[in-house]
C-alpha positions in Angstrom: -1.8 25.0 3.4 -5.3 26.8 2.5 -3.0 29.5 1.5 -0.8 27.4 -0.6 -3.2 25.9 -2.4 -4.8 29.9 -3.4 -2.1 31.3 -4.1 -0.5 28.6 -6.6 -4.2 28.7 -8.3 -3.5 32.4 -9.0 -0.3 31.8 -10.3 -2.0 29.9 -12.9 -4.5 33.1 -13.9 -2.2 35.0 -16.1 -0.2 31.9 -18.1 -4.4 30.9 -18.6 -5.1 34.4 -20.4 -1.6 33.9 -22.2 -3.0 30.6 -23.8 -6.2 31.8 -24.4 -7.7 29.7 -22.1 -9.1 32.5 -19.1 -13.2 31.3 -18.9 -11.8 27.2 -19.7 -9.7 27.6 -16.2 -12.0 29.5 -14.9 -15.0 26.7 -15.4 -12.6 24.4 -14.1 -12.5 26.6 -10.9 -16.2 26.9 -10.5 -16.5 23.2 -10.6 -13.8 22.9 -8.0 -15.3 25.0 -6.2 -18.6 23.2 -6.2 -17.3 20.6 -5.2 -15.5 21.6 -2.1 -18.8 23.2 -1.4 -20.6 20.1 -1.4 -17.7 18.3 0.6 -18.4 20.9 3.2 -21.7 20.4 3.7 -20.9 16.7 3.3 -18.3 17.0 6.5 -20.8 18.9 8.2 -23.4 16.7 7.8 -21.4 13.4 9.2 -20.3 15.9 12.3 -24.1 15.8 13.0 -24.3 12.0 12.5 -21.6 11.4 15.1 -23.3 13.3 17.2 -26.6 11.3 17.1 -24.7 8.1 17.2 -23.6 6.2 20.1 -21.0 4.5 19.7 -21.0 0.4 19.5 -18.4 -1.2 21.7 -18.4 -4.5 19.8 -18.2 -2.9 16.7 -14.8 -2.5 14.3 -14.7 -1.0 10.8 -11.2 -1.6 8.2 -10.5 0.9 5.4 -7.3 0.7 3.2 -6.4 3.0 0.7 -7.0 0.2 -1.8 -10.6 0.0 -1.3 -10.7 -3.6 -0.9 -10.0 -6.5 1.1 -6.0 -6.2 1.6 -2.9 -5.2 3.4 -2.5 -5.5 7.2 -6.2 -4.8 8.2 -7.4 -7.9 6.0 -4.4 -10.4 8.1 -5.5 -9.1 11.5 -9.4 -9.4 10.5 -8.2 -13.1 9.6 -6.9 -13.4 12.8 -10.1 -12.3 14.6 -12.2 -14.6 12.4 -10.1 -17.4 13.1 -10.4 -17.1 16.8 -14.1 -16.3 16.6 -13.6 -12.8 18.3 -17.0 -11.7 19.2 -17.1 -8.7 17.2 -19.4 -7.0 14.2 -17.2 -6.5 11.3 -17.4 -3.9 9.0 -14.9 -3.8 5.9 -15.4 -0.3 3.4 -14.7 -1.1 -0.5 -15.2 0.4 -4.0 -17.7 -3.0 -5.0 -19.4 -4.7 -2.5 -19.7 -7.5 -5.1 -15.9 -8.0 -5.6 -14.8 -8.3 -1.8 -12.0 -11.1 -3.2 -11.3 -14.1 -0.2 -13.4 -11.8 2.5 -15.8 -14.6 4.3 -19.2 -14.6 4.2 -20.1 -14.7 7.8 -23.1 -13.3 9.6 -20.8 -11.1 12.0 -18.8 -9.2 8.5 -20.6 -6.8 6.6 -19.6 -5.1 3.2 -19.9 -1.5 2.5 -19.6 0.8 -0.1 -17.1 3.3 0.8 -18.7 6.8 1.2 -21.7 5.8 1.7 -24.6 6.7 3.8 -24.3 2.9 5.6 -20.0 3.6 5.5 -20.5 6.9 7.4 -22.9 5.6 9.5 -20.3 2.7 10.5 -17.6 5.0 10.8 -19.2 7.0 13.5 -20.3 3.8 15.4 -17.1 1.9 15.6 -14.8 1.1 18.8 -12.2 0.6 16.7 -10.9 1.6 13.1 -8.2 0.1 11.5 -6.4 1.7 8.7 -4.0 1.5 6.5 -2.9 5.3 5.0 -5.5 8.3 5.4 -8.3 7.9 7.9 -10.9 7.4 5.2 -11.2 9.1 1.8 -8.9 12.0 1.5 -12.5 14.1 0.0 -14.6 12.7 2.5 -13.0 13.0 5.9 -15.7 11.9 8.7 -15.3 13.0 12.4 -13.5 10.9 15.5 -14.8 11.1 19.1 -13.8 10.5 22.2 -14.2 6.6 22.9 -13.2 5.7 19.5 -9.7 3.9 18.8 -8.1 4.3 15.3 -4.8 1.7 14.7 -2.4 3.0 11.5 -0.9 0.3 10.3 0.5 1.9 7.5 1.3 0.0 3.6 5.2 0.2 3.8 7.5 -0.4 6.6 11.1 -0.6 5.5 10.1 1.6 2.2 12.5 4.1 0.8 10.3 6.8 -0.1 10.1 9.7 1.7 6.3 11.0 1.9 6.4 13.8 4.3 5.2 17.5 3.8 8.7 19.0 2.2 8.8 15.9 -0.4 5.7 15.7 -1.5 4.8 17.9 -4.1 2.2 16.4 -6.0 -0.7 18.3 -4.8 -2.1 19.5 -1.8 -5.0 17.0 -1.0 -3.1 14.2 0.4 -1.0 16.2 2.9 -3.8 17.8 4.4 -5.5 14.8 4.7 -2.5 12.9 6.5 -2.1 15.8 8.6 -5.5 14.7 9.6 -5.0 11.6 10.0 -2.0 12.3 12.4 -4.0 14.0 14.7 -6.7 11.9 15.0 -4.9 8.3 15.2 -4.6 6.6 18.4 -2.4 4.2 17.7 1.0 3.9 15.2 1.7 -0.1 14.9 5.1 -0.5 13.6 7.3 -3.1 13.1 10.8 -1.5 13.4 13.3 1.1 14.8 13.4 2.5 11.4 9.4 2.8 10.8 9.4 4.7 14.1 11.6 7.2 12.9 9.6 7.6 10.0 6.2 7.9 12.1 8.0 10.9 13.9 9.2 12.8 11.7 6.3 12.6 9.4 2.8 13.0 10.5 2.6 11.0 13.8 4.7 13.3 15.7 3.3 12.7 19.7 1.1 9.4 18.3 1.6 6.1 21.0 3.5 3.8 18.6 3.0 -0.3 19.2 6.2 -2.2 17.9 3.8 -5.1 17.6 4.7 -6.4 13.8 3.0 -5.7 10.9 0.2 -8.6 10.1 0.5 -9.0 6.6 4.1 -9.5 7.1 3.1 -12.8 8.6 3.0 -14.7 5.9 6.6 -15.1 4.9 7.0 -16.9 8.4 6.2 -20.9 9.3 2.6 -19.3 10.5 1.3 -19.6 6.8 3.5 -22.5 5.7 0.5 -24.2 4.5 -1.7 -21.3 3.2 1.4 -20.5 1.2 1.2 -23.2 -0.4 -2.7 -23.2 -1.2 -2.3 -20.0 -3.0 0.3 -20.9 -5.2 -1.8 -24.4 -6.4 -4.2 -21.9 -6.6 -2.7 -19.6 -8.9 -0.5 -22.1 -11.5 -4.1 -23.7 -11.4 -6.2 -20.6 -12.2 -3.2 -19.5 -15.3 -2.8 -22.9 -16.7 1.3 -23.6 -15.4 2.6 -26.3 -14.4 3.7 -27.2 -10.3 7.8 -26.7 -11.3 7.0 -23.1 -12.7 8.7 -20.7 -11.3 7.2 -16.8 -11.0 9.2 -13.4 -10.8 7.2 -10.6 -10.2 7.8 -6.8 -11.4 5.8 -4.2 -9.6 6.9 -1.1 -9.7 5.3 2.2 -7.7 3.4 4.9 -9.5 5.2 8.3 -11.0 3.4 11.4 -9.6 3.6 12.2 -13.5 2.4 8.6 -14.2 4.6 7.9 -16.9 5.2 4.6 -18.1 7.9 5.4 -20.5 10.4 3.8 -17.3 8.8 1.0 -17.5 10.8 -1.2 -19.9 12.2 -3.5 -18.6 12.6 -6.9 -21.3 11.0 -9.6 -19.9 12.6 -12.2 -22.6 15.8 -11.2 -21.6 14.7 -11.4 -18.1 13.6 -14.9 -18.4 17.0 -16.2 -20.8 19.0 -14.7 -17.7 17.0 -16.4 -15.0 17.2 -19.5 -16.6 20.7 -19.6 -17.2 21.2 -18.6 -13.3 18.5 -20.6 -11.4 17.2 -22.9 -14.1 13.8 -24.4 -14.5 10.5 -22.3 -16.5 10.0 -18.9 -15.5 7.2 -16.7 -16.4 7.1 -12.9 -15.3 4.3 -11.5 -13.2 3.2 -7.7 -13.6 1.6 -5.2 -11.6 1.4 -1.7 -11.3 1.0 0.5 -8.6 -3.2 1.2 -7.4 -2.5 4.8 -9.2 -2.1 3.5 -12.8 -4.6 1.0 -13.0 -6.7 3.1 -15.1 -4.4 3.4 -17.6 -1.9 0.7 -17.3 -4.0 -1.6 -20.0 -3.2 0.9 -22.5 0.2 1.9 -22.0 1.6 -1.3 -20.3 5.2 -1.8 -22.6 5.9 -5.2 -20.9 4.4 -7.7 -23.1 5.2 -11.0 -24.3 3.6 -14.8 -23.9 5.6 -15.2 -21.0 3.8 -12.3 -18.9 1.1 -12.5 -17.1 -0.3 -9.3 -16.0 -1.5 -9.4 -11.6 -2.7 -5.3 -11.3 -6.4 -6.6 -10.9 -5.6 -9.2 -8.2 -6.4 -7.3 -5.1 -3.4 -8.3 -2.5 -0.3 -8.2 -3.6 0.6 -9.7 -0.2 -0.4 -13.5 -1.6 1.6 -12.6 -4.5 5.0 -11.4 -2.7 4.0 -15.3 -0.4 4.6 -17.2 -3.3 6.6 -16.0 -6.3 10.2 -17.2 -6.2 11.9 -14.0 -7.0 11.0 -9.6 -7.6 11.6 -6.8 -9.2 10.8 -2.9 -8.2 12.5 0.3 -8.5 11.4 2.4 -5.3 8.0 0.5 -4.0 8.1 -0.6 -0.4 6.8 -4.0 -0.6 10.0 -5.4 -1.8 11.2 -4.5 1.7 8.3 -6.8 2.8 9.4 -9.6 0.3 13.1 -9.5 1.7 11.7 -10.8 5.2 11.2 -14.6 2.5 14.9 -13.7 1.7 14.1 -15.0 -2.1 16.5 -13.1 -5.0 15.2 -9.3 -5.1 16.2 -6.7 -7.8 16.3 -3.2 -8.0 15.1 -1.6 -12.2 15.2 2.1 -11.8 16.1 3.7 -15.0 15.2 7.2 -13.3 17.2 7.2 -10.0 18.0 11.1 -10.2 14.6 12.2 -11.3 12.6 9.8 -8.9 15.2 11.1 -6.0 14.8 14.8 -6.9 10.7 14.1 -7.1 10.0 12.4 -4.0 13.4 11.6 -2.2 14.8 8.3 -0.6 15.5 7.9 3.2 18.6 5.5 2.4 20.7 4.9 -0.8 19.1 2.1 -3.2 22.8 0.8 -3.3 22.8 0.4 0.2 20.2 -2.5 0.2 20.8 -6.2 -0.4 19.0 -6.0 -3.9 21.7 -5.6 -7.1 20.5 -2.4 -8.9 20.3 -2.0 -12.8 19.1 1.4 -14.6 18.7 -0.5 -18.4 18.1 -4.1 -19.3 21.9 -4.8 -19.8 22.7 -4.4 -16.1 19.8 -6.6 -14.9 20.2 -9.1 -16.7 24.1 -9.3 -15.5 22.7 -8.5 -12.0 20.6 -11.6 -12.8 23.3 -13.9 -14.4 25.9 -13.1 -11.7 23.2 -13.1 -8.3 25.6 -14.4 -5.5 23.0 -16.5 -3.0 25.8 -16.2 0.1 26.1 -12.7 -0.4 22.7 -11.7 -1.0 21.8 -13.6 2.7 24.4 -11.9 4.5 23.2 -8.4 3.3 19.7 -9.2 4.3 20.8 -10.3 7.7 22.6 -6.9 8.2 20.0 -5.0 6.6 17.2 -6.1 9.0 19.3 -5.7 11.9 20.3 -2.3 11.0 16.5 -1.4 10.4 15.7 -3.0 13.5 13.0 -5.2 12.2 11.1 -7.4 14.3 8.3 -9.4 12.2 8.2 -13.0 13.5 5.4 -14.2 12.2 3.0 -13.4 15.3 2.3 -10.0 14.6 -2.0 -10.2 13.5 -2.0 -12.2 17.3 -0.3 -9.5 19.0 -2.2 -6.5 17.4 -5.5 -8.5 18.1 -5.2 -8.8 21.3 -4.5 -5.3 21.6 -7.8 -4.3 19.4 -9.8 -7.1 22.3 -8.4 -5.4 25.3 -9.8 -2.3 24.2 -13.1 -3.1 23.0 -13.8 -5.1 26.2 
């Protein structure tokens, strides 16, 4: 990979001097190569940390690649909370003073990802529960023999392919998975079909647990009633009204972040979903963790009946509540289907999206109606057939082999308690 990555910089020499832009690229290389100096020494540094530290056998840190308090690692620390576990928790984030619902207890501690207290916690932890890369893909930190790290993953059924000969992006991430690969302990999965994914990805000889995945609990009876509290919650917090009802359109990130394919019409939206399900319906937006820097700016999906979600920090709550989605290739709608609520398919760049990252299965060959412009969703809306949608879901989870039940944070907890003790 090393290789790769020089010899696709030097490509870039002689189109520089073309353009008149030789010492410009070559400043940008001296920074670069600053600093990967100083993520060297970094590396090196942590490796004599590790050594130092013993390692704490009551101790458990959670990282997710969203920097905050989401995704499966947040529903199995619920779970350990709620049974009073008797554990130190450590949770890494991007702002220590915005951990979102994380409890203030005297046994969970907040820390700023990469730093000094972060590293120290990573090299002193039992267990380590993430969620993508193990840690920041700039500032990897050494694992040791007594120490347990879980991958939980952030898609399950997803359609995205995301191995080495599909993703072409850059080189950082795949080295960094490749990484990760080696070092995790554990794969949890929740299906046949994840499995196969895990294998042929970057978790090729990794144990794999077909224990569930624990955020995926909430679309079962287990969170009936916390369900509820965070839709009272939310119509509270935006001003709507009990008999609302909420579609959300999330769609994943371009590697070329362009928002120009995200246009879908929301007004046109709503008049369809009105005329098929009745009632008041207001659209929810949020875009993938990659575009939230710009997405403020060049968000095209505006109107009083939007309300835009990228800042809420779980999506998970979201997918709990809302009565209906949208997404072109992002994997939590693959999450959603397990509420078996109406789910749509806007993906006005199939080919180019296909020929970027690749699919593992067809789009067609899901349960959710697919449109490529705002004329064929809002028929796919108007003529939604309930009896048909069910039966394809039913088919599609048994052909996945999906097993979320509900029970998943209980069973991966008492794996993490067997081990610690």
């Amino acid at each position: 990979m090393v290789n790769q990555i020089i010899a696709r910089k030097m490509k870039r020499v002689f189109p520089a001097m073309v353009e008149g832009k030789f010492f410009k690229r070559l400043g940008v290389a001296w920074k670069q190569f600053k600093a990967w100096t100083d993520r060297q020494i970094g590396y090196q540094n942590r490796v004599i940390l590790s050594n130092k530290t013993l390692i704490k056998k009551d101790q458990i840190l959670f990282i997710t690649f969203q920097h905050a308090y989401a995704c499966n690692p947040k529903y199995i620390c619920e779970e350990l909370i709620g049974r009073k576990a008797p554990v130190e928790i450590f949770w890494a984030v991007d702002d220590p003073l915005d951990t979102g619902d994380l409890p203030e207890l005297p046994n969970v501690h907040v820390l700023q990802i990469n730093s000094f207290e972060y590293f120290q916690a990573a090299v002193s932890s039992r267990v380590i529960v993430i969620n993508s890369l193990l840690g920041d893909k700039w500032y990897p930190f050494p694992v040791k023999k007594g120490q347990y790290v879980f991958e939980t993953w952030h898609g399950s059924l997803g359609i995205k392919r995301f191995d080495l000969d599909h993703y072409n992006t850059n080189m950082s991430w795949p080295v960094a998975a490749v990484r990760t690969g080696k070092l995790t302990n554990y794969c949890i999965s929740n299906s046949t079909f994840e499995e196969d994914v895990f294998r042929e990805t970057f978790w090729k000889e990794t144990p794999i647990l077909r224990l569930g995945h624990a955020r995926n609990d909430i679309f079962f009876d287990t969170y009936a009633e916390q369900r509820a509290k965070w839709r009272h919650k939310f119509l509270r917090e935006y001003g709507l009204s009990d008999d609302t009802k909420l579609i959300l359109y999330a769609p994943t990130f371009r590697d070329t972040h362009n928002f120009a394919v995200y246009d879908l019409k929301p007004e046109m939206l709503i008049e369809a979903l009105e005329k098929r399900f009745g009632g008041d319906w207001k659209v929810l937006v949020r875009y993938h963790d990659n575009d939230k820097k710009t997405e403020s700016q060049k968000n095209r999906v505006i109107s009083a009946n939007v309300i835009d979600v990228t800042s809420l920090p779980d999506i998970q709550e979201l997918l709990s509540f809302v009565d209906a989605g949208i997404t072109d290739y992002s994997s939590w709608i693959y999450d959603f289907i397990l509420s078996r609520k109406p789910g749509f398919i806007y993906a006005r760049d199939i080919k180019v999206y296909d020929n970027e990252r690749g699919f593992y299965f067809k789009l067609e060959s899901t349960p959710f109606p697919v449109a490529t412009n705002n004329d064929q969703m809002y028929d796919n809306v108007l003529n939604f057939d309930e009896k048909r949608y069910q039966q394809e879901v039913e088919k599609f989870l048994a052909g996945k082999g999906c097993m979320d039940d509900g029970h998943a944070s209980e069973r991966i907890a008492d794996k993490i308690m067997k081990l610690m003790k």
